[in-house]
C-alpha positions in Angstrom: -104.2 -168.5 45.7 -107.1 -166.7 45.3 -108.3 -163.9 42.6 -110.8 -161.7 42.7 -112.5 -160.2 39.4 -113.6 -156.7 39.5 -117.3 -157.5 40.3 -116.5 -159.7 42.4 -117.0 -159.0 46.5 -120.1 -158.1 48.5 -120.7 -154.3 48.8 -122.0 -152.8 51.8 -121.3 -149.5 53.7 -119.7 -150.2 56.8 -121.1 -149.2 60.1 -120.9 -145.9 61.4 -120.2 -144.7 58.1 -122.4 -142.0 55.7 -124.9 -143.9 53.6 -123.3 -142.8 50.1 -120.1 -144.8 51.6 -119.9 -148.3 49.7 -117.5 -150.9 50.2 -116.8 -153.9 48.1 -115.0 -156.9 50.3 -112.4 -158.3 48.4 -110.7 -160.6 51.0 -111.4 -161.6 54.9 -111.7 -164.8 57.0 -114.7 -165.8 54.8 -112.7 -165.8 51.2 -109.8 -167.9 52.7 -107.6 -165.2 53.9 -107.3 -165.4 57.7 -105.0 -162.5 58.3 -106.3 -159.6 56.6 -109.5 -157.4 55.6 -109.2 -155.7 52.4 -111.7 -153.7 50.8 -112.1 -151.4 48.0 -114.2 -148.2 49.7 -115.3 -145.1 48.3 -116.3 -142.2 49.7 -118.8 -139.7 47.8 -118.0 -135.8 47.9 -119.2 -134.4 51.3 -119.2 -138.1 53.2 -117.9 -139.5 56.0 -117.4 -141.5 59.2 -118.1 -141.7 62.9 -114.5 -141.5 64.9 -113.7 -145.1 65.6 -110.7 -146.8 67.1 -109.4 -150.9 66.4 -108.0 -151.8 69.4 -106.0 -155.0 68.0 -106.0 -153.8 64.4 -103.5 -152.0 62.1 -105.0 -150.0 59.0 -103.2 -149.1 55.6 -105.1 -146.9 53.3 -103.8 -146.6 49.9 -105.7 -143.7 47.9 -106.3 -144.6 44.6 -108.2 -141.3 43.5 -109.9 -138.6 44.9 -108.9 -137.4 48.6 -109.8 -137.5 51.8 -108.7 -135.9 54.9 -107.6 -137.9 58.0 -108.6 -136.6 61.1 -107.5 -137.7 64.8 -109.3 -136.8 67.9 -110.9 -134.1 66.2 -107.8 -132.7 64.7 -106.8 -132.3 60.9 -103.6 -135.0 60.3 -103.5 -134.5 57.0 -104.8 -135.0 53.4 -104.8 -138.0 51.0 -105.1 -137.7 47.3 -104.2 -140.3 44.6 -101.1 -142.7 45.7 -100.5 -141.4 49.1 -100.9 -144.4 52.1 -101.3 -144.0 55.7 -101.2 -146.5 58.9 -102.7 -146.3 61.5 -101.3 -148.5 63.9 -104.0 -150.3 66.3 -105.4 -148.4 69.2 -105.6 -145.1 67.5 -108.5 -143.2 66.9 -109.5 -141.8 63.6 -112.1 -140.7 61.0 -111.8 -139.6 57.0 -113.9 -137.7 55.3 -114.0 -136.3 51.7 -114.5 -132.8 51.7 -113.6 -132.8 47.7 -116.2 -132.7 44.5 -114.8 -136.2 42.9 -115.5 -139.3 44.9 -112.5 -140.6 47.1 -111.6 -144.6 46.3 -109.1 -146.1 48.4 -108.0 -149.5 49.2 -108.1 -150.6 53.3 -106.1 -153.4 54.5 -106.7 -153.9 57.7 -104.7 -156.9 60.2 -107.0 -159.1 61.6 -104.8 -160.0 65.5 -108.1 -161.5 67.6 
């Protein structure tokens, strides 16, 4: 078993994502944990993210304040706020943005198949 303290986990912001989006890694391959990425992400008001699609990976997102709206193929899905969850199963495109005035901090787990 393996815990991770709150300051724990390198922060970044991930790749095709808006600058003011951070990330702090909490467990991948490199921390032991072969099966899953899970990070701790927030976006700031008015960020976002390129469109991107995981062609062997399932997402869950787990708001834990703030919203954000999911978008797929350029249409609105639907919008998060504070303990809603989505999946998005592998193959499907998608993007989130926080179009809010509070930041929007969510939890990603996200499978790891190849």
């Amino acid at each position: 078993m393996t815990i991770r303290r709150s300051d724990e986990g390198e922060l970044y912001t991930p790749p095709g994502h808006d600058a003011a989006v951070v990330s702090r890694k909490l467990f991948n391959p490199k921390t032991g944990c072969p099966k899953v990425d899970v990070h701790v992400t927030s976006f700031a008001p008015g960020t976002g993210m390129d469109e991107e699609v995981h062609e062997f990976s399932d997402h869950v997102i787990y708001m834990l304040s703030g919203s954000l709206e999911v978008l797929q193929s350029g249409r609105a899905i639907g919008v998060l706020n504070a303990g809603d969850a989505i999946h998005i199963p592998a193959g499907e495109h998608h993007l989130v943005r926080n179009p809010g005035t509070v930041p929007g901090v969510f939890i990603v787990t996200t499978t790891l198949m190849k």
